[in-house]
N, C-alpha and C positions, 0 to 999 in steps of 0.2 A: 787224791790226785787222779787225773783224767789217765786215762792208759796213754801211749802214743803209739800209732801203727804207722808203718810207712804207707808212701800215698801209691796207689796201682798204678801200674804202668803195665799198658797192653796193645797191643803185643810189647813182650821182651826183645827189646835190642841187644844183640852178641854182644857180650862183653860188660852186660853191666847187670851189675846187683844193689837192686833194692832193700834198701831196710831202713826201723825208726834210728830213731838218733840212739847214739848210745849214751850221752851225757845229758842227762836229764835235766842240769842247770849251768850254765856259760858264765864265766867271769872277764871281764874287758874294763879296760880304762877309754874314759871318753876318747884318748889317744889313736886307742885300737878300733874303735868307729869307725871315725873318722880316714882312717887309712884304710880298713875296706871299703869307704866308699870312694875313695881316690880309687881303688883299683876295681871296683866294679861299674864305674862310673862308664869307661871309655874303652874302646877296643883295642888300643894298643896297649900297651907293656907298663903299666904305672906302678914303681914302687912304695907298697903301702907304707913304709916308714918316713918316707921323705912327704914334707908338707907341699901341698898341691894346688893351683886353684880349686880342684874340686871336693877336696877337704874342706877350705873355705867356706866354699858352697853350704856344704851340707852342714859345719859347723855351725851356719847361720841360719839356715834353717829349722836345725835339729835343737840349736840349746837352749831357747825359751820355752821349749816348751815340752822338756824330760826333767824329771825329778832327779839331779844329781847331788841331794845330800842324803838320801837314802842305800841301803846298801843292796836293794831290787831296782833294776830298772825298771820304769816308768815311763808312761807317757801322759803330760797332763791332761787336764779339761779344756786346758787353751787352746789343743789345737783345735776344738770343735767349733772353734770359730774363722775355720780356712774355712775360704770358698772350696767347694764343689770338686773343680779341676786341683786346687792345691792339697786338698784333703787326700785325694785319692793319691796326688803324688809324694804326699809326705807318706803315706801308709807304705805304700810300695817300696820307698826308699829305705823306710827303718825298716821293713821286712826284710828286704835281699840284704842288706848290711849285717842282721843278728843272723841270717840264713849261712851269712862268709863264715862267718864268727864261731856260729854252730860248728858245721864244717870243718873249718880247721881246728875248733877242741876235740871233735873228735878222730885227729889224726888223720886227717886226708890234708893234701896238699892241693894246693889251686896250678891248674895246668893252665887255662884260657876260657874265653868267651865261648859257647860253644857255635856261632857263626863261625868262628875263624876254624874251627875244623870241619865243620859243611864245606865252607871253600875248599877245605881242601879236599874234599871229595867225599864227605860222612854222609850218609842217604838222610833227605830232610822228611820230615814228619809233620802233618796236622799240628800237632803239640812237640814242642822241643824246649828243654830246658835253658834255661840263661847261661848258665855258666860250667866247666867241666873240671871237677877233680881227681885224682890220684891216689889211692893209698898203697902207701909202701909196701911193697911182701906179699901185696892181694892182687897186682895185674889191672884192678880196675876201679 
């Protein structure tokens, strides 16, 4: 098995700590997809439980072409037949989705986009992350 390091971030922003995941393997039902992509989909407040257009969405995208009778997630050989622009956005899309998933197995809770706290006045950076969470008990 490959090691996992967390990825550097430099300079360190106050208030936040780096590190690998601590779950080295994620369990979700197509279900639980799906509903992180309804909510990382949009910048307002989408409940990942409730079915969404953009659960839809990516339901339609995503399920011809994942192995769901296997008990590892997959991605097949079909999608190597997206064009160019859709390959890249299907990559992206199952990334940040198993990235929510990660995430929340390992006990952090999803607080927002992290635009929506630049707005509110967080110093923006060259590189900023997509999205911002919380773990209980740790401040950050």
């Amino acid at each position: 098995m490959a090691s996992v390091q967390p990825h550097p971030l430099s300079p360190v922003p106050a208030g936040v700590t780096g590190r690998a995941p601590v779950n080295l393997r994620i369990s979700f039902t197509p279900t639980d997809f799906f509903g992180a992509a309804a909510r990382c989909t949009h910048m307002h407040v989408v409940n990942p439980a409730a079915v969404t257009p953009e659960s839809f969405i990516i339901s339609s995208l995503v399920e011809q072409h994942v192995d769901d009778t296997s008990p590892d997630f997959a991605v097949l050989k079909t999608a190597d037949t997206f064009k160019d622009d859709v390959k890249s956005y299907f990559a992206g899309t199952v990334a940040a989705r198993l990235a929510y998933l990660q995430m929340i197995g390992d006990g952090y809770v999803w607080a927002d986009h992290f635009e929506n706290f630049a707005a509110a006045g967080a110093a923006m950076t060259a590189r900023t992350p997509d999205f911002v969470f919380s773990r209980p008990g740790q401040g950050n």
